[in-house]
C-alpha positions as CSV (number, residue, x, y, z in Angstrom):
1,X,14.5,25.5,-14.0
2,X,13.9,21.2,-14.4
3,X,10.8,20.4,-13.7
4,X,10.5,17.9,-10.6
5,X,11.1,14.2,-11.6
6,X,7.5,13.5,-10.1
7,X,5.9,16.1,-12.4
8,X,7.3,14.4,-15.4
9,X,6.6,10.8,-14.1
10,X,2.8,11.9,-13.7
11,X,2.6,13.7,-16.7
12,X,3.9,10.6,-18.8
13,X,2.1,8.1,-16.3
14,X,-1.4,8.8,-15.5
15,X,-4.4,7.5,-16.8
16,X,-7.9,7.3,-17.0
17,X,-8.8,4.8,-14.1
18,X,-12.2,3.5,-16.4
19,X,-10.5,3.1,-19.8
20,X,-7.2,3.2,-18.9
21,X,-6.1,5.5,-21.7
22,X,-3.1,7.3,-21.6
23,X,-1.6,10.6,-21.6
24,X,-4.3,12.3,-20.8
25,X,-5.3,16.1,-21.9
26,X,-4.3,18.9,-19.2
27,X,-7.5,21.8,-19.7
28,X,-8.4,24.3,-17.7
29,X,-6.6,22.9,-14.4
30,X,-8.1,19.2,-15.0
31,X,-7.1,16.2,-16.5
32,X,-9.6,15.0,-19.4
33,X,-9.5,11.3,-20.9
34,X,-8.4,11.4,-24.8
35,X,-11.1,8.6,-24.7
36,X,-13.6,8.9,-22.7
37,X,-13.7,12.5,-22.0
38,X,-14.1,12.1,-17.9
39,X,-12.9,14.7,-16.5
40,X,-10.3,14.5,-13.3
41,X,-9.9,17.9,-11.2
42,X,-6.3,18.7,-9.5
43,X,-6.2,20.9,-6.1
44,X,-2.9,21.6,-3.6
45,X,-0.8,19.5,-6.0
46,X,-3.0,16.2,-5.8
47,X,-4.4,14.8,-8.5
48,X,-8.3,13.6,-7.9
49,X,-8.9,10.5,-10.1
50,X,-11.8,8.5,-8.8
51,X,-14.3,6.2,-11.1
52,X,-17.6,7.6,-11.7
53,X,-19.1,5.6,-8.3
54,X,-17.1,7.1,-5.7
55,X,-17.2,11.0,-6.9
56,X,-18.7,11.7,-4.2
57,X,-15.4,11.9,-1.9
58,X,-15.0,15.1,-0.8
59,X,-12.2,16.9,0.6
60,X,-13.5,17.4,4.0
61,X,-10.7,15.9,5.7
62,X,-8.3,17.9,6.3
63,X,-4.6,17.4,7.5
64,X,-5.7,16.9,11.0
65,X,-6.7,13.2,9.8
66,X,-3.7,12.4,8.8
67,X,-1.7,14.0,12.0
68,X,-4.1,11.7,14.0
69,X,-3.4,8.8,12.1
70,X,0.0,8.7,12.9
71,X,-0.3,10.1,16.1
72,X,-2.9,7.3,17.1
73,X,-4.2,4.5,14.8
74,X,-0.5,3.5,13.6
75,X,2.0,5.7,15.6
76,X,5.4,5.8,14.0
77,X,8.4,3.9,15.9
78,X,6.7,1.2,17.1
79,X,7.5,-2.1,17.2
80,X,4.6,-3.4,14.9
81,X,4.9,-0.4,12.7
82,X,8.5,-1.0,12.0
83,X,8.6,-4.2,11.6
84,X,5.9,-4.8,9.1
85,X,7.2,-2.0,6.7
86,X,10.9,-3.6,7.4
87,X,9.8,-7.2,6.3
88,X,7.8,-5.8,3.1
89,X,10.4,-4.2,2.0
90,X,13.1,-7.0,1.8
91,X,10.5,-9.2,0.0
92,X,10.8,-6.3,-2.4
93,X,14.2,-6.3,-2.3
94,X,14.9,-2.5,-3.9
95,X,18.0,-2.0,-5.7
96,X,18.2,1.7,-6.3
97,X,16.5,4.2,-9.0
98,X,13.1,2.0,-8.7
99,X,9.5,3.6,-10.1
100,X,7.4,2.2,-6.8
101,X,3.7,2.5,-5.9
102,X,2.0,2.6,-3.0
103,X,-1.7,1.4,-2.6
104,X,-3.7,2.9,0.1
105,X,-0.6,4.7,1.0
106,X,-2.3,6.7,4.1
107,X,-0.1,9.6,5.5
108,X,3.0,8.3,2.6
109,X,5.2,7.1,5.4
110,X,5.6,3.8,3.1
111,X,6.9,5.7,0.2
112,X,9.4,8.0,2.4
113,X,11.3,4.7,3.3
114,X,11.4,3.7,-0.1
115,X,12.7,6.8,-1.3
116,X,15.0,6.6,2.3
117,X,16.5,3.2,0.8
118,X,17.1,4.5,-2.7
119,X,14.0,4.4,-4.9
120,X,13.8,6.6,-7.6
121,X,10.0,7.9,-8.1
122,X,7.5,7.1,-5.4
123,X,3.5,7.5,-6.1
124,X,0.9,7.1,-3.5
125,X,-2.9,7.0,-4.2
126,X,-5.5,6.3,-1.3
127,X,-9.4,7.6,-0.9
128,X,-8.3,10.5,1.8
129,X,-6.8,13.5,0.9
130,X,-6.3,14.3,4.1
131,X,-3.6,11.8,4.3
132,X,-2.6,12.1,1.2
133,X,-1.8,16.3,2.1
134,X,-0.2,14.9,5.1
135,X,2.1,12.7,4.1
136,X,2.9,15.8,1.2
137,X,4.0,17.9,3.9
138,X,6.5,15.4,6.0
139,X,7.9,14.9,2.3
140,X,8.3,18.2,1.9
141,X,10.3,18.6,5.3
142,X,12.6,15.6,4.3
143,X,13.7,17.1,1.0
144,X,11.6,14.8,-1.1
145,X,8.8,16.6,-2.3
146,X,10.2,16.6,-6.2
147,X,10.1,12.8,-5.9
148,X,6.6,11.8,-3.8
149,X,3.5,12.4,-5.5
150,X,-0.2,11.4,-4.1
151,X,-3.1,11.0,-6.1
152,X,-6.8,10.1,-4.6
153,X,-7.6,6.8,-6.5
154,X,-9.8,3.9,-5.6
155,X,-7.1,0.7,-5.3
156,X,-9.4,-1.1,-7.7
157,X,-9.4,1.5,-10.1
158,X,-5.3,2.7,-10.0
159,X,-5.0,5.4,-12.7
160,X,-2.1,4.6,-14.1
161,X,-0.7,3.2,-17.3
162,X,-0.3,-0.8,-17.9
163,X,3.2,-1.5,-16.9
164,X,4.3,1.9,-15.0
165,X,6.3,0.6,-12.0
166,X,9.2,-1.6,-10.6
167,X,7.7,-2.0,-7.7
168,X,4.2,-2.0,-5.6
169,X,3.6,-2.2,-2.2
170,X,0.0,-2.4,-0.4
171,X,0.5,-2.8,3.4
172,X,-3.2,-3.4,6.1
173,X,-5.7,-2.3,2.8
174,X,-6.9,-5.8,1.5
175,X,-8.8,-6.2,4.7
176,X,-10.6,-3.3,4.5
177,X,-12.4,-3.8,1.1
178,X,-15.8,-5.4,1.7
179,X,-16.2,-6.7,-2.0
180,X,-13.7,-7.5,-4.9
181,X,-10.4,-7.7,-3.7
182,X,-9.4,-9.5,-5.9
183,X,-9.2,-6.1,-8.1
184,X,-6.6,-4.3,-6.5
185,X,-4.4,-7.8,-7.2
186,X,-5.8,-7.4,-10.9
187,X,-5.0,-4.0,-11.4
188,X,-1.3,-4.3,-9.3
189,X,-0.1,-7.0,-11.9
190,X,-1.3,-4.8,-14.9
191,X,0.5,-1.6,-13.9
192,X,3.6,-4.0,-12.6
193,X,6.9,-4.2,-15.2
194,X,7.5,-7.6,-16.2
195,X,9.8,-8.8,-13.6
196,X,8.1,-6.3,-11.4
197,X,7.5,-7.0,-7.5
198,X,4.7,-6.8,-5.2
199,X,4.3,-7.4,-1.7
200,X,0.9,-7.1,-0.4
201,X,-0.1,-7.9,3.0
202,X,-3.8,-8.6,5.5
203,X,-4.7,-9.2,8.6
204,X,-4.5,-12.9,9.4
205,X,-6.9,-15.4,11.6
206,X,-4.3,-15.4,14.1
207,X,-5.5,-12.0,15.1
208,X,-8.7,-13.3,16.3
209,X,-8.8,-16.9,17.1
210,X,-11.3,-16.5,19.6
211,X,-14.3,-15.6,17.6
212,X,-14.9,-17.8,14.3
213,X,-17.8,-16.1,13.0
214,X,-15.7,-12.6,12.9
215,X,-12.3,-14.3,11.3
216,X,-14.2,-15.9,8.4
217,X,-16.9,-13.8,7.5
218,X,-15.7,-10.6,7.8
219,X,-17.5,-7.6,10.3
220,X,-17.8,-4.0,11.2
221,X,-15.8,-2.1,14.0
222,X,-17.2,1.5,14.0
223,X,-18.6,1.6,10.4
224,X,-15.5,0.1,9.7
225,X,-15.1,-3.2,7.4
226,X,-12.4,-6.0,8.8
227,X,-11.6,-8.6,7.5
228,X,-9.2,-11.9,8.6
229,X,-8.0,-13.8,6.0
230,X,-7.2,-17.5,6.2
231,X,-4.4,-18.5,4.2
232,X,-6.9,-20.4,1.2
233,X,-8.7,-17.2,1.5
234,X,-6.1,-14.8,0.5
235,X,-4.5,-17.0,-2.0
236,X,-7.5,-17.2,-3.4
237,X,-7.7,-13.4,-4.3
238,X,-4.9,-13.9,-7.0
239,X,-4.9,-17.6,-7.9
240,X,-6.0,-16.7,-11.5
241,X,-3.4,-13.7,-12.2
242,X,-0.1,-15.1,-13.8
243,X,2.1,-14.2,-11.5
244,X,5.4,-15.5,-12.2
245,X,6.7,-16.1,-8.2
246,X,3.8,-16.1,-5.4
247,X,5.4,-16.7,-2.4
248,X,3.3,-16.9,0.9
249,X,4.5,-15.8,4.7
250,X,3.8,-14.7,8.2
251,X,4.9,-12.1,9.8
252,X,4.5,-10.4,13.0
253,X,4.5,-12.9,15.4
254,X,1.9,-12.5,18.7
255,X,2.6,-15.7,20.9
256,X,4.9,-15.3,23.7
257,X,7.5,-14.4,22.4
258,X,6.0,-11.2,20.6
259,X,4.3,-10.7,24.3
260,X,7.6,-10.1,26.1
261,X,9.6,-8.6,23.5
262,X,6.9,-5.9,23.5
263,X,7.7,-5.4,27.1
264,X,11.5,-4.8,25.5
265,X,13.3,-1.5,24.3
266,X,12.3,-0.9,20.7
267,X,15.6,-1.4,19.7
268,X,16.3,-4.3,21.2
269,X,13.2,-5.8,20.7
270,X,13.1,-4.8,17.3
271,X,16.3,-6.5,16.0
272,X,15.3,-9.4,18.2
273,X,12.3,-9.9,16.6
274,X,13.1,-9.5,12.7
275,X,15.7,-11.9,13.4
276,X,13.5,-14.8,14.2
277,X,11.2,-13.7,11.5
278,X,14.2,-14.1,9.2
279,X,14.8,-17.3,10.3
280,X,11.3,-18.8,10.4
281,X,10.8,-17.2,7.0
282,X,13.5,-18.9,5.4
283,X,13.7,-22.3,6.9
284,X,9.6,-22.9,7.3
285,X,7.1,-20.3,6.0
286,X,4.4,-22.7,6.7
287,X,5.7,-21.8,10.5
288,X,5.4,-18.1,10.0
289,X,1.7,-18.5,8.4
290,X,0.8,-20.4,11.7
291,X,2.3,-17.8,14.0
292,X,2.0,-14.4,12.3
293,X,-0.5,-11.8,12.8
294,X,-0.6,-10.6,9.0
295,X,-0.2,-12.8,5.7
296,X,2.1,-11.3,3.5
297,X,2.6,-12.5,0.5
298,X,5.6,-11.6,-2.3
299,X,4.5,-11.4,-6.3
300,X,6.5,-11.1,-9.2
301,X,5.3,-10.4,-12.5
């Protein structure tokens, strides 16, 4: 029997997130750095590849996490849900057959439509495994379970070879890390093919005009970090990586014409609304910056 394309991608693919070497050693149902030694556990098909500082995750979660996620904090069908995974994905622009990864890739609902719209190999890493097991079992009920794999990584540390994709998409993650973002922008260009594409989006100031203090410095909502980028502030996070193409944009837009098209059909509204996004995109992006509620920006190695 052939062994699932994802096995063999993995297999060939992973590395130590510290040193970075690759293939790694399979012993005793862990994955041990040829270098370094580390040692990375596997459980329930996932792969547990976390730098020495954050260890201490444990699999407490359960699948219950990620049921609620989708069920509550970003329920699927929505008009904001649909459209921001719609406009990321034609800044990436798949052709077909593409290696993609997925950075904080939460219950894998990002890396379904990828593989929905033709992508070859799809790998998602993120801190729960709850979400990760989640998003396992919805692949498993679409028929894509020998072409999805999740791995627990830290986005700053991705434990994967230099130059293992075609493609990377990070969507509402940036915002959440609370010190060196610029990282995950460091370590998305090094595992990038040349010619590669990202698109990487955050929450903008738009989404909270009314308190300065909050939208520049960053705060706390239930333990939780937040942050609301500026444009400045999230170009600044890969000004010194040598990207090829960095192309800025808005997206999501909240004034009145987002209010009452929420009050729509989601169909309706929904083609409605990507259609002035399109335009606005194309013919001013400076306009989008001003009027969306996320930043999104496209990168190509």
């Amino acid at each position: 029997m052939a062994e699932p394309a994802i096995t063999s991608f993995l297999r060939e693919n992973l590395a130590c997130p510290v040193c970075k070497a690759a293939p790694l050693i399979t012993g005793e149902g862990d994955l041990i750095c040829p270098t370094c030694a580390r040692h990375f556990p596997g459980k329930d098909g996932i792969w547990y590849m976390l730098p020495d500082y954050s260890k201490e995750v444990r699999d407490n979660s359960g699948e219950s996490i990620g049921e609620h996620y989708d069920n509550r904090s970003m329920v699927p069908g929505t008009l904001r849900e649909i459209m921001e995974r719609v406009t990321a994905f034609e800044l990436l622009n798949l052709k077909g057959g593409e290696h993609l990864l997925d950075v904080g890739a939460g219950t894998l609902r990002n890396g379904l439509y990828a593989l929905e719209k033709g992508a070859g190999i799809v790998c998602g890493i993120d801190l729960i495994p709850g979400m990760l097991k989640y998003g396992i079992a919805k692949a498993g009920k679409r028929g894509f379970a020998d072409k999805i794999g999740s791995v627990v990584a830290d986005a700053c540390f991705i434990p994967f070879r230099d130059e293992a994709f075609d493609s990377v998409i990070s969507l509402e993650l940036v915002e959440h890390i609370p010190v060196g973002a610029d990282m995950i922008f460091k370590e998305i260009f090094r595992v990038l093919k040349p010619g590669g594409r990202a698109a990487v989006n955050v929450w903008s100031v738009v989404t909270h005009l009314a308190d300065r203090r909050k939208k520049n410095k960053g705060y706390y909502i239930n333990d939780t970090f937040y942050k609301f980028y500026s444009p400045g502030e999230f170009l600044d996070l890969f000004a010194d990586i040598d990207f090829t193409r960095k192309e800025l944009y808005g997206h999501y837009f909240i004034p009145v014409i987002g209010h009452l098209l929420g009050k729509m059909k989601i169909p309706r509204s929904l083609g409605v609304s990507l259609a002035i996004e399109r335009i606005v995109r194309r013919c001013s992006p400076r306009l989008s910056i001003l009027l969306g509620r996320f930043l999104i920006v496209k990168l190509e190695k």
